[in-house]
C-alpha positions as CSV (number, residue, x, y, z in Angstrom):
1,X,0.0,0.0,0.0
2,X,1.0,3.6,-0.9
3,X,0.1,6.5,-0.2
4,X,-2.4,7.0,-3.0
5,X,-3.9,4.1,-2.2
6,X,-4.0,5.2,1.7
7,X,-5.9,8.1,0.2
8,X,-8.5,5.9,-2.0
9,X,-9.2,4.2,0.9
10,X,-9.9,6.9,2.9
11,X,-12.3,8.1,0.1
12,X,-14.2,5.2,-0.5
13,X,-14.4,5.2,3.3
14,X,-15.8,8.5,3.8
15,X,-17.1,10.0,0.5
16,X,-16.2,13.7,-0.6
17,X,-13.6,14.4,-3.2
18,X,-10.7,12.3,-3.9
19,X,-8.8,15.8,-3.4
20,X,-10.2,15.9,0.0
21,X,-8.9,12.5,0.9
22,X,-5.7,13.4,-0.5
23,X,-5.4,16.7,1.9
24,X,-6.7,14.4,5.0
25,X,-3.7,12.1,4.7
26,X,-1.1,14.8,4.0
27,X,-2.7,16.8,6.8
28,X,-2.1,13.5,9.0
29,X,1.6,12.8,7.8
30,X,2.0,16.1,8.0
31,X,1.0,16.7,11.7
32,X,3.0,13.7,12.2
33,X,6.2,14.8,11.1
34,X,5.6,18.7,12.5
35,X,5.0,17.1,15.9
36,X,8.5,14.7,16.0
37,X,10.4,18.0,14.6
38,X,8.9,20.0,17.8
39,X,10.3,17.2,20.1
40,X,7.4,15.6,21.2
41,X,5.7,11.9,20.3
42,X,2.9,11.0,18.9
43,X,0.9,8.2,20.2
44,X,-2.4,6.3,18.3
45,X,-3.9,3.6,20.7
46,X,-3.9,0.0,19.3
47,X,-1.2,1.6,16.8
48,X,1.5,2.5,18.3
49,X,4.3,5.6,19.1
50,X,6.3,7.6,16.8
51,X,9.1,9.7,18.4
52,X,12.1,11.1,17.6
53,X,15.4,9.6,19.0
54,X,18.7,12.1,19.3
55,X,21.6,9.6,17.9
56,X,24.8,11.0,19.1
57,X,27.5,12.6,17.1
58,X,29.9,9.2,16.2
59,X,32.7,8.4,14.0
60,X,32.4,5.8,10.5
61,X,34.1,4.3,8.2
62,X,33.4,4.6,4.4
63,X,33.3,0.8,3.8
64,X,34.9,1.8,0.4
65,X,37.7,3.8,1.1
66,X,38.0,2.7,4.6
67,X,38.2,6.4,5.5
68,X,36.8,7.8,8.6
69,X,34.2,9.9,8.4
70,X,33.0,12.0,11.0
71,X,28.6,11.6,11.3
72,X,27.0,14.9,13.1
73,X,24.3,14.6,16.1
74,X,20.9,13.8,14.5
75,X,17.4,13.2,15.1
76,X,15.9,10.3,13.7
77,X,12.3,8.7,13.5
78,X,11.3,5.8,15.3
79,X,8.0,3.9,15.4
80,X,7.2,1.5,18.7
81,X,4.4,-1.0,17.7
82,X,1.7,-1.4,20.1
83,X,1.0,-4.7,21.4
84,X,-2.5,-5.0,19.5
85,X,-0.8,-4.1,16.1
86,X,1.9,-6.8,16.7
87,X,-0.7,-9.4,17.5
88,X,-2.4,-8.6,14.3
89,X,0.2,-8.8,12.3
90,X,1.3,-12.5,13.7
């Protein structure tokens, strides 16, 4: 599934305009990502939680070259399954 289908089936869900299904799941990915950039999480019973994790500042090697490369301080996106969602998936 992709995200025009996500948006079909929100359509044939609901009704409207397949424009307005399009604008409900970018307003939802959307308010996703704008609440892990503020810091906080965002939690959807029998889902799960998406947060954002700081990974520290760390050296690498290009596998390559075997240089070492230094890799900044980041945040990066993590998603938690909830117990219901695993079970579902089994």
């Amino acid at each position: 599934m992709n995200k025009a289908s996500l948006a079909e089936t929100v359509h044939n869900k609901i009704g409207g305009t397949k424009k307005a299904a399009d604008e409900v799941v970018d307003m939802i990915f959307d308010s996703i990502v704008k609440t892990l950039k503020n810091g906080d999480e965002v939690s959807i019973a029998g889902f799960g939680i998406f947060i954002a994790k700081e990974r520290k500042a760390r050296t690498a090697r290009n596998p390559r070259t075997g240089e070492t490369v230094n890799v900044p301080a980041m945040k990066v996106p993590k998603f938690r399954a909830s117990k219901n969602f695993k079970d579902a998936v089994k």
